[in-house]
N, C-alpha and C positions, 0 to 999 in steps of 0.2 A: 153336500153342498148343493142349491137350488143350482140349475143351468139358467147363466145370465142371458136377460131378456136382451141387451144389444149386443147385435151383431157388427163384427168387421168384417166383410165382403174381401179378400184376396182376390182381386180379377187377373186373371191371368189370359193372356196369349201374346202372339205376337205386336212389335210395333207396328204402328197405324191397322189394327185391324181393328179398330173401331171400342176399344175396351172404354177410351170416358165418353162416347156419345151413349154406348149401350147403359153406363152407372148414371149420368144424367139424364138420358129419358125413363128413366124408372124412378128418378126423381132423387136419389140420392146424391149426398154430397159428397165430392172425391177430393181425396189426396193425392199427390200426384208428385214424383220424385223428381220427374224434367221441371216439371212448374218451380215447383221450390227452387229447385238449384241454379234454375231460368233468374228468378226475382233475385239470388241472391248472388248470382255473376253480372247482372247488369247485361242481361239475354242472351247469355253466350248460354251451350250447350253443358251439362255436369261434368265434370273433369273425378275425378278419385280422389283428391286433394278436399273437395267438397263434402264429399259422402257421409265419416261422420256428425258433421253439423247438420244434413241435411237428413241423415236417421233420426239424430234427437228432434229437432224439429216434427219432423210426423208422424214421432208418437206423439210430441203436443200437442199437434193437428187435431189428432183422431180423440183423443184426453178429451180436447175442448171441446168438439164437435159433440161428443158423448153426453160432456158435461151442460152442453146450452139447450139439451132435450132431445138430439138425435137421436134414433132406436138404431140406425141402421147408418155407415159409413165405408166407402169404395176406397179400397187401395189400393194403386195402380205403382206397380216397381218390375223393372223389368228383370230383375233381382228373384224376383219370386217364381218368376215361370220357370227361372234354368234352376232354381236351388229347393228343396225340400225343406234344407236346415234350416235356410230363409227362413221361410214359410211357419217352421216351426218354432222359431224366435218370436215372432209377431203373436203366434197362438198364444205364448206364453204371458205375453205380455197383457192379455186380457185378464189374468189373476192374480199379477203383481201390484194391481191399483191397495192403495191400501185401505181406501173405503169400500168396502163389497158390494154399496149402491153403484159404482163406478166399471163394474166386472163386465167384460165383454167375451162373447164365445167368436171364433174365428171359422169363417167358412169357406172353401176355393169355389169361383167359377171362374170355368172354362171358354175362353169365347174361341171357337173355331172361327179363322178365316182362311182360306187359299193365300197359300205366301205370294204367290203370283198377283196377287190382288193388291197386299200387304205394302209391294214393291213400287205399284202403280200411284199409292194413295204416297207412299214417299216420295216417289219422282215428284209425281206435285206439288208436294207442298215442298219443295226446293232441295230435299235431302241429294248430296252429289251421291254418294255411295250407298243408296239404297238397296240393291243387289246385298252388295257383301254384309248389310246390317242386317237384313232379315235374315240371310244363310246363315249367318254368327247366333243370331240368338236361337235360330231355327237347328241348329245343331248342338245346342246346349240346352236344350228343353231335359228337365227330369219328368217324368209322367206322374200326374197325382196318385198318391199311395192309398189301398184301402183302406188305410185308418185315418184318413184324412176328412172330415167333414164338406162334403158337398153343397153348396147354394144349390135348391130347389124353388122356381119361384113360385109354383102351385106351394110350398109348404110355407110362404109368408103371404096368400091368401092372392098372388097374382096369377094372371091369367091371359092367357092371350084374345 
């Protein structure tokens, strides 16, 4: 089987360290699991009651986005930093479209920031328990596995 030409980007790091400004200034377009669950509680934060509506929901995000000519699509879950299995749900899900034009390969990038930073960009933007949200997810990181596909952006012809 050809390796499919669209990619779905897995951005991974901590909250507020800058994961959708870094997919929007590269110009892609992101999915984003607070967003969604933001529009669909009427701006309240995602509760677990939400979740699966707001999984189906972003694969049809990402479906669509694919389907109205995107090569390339950022997914932003904080799900995916602490879980591999995540991570490997979503891979899968690039080969189960059932038109082959529609296949997407799945890549991780990694954005490092200093949690200490991380904490600072919460404080501000109103978060009370910034502290214990970065430590919580900062403590549940699984490390990307060697068989895991990397985002290089010299390998989609970006550059700095």
């Amino acid at each position: 089987m050809e390796k499919a030409t669209r990619t779905l980007i897995l951005v991974l790091g901590l909250p507020y360290s800058g994961r959708r400004a870094w997919a929007l200034g590269m110009g892609f377009p992101v999915v984003d699991r607070s967003s969604v669950c933001r529009a669909l509680l009427d701006g309240k934060r995602d509760t677990i009651a939400c979740l699966p509506r707001v999984r189906s929901m972003m694969i049809d995000m990402a479906w669509s986005l694919f389907a109205t000519g995107h090569e390339t699509v950022c997914l932003i879950d904080d799900a995916l930093y602490c879980s591999r299995a995540e991570r490997a749900t979503w891979g899968a899900l690039g080969t189960l479209q059932p038109d082959p034009e529609m296949a997407f390969q799945t890549v991780v990038f990694r954005l490092s920031a200093a949690p200490d930073r991380c904490v600072e960009k919460a404080a501000a933007a109103g978060v009370t328990n910034a502290h214990a949200l970065i430590e919580d997810r900062r403590g549940r990181i699984e490390a990307v596995g060697d068989d895991e596909e990397v985002f290089r952006e010299i390998d989609h012809g970006i550059t700095s």
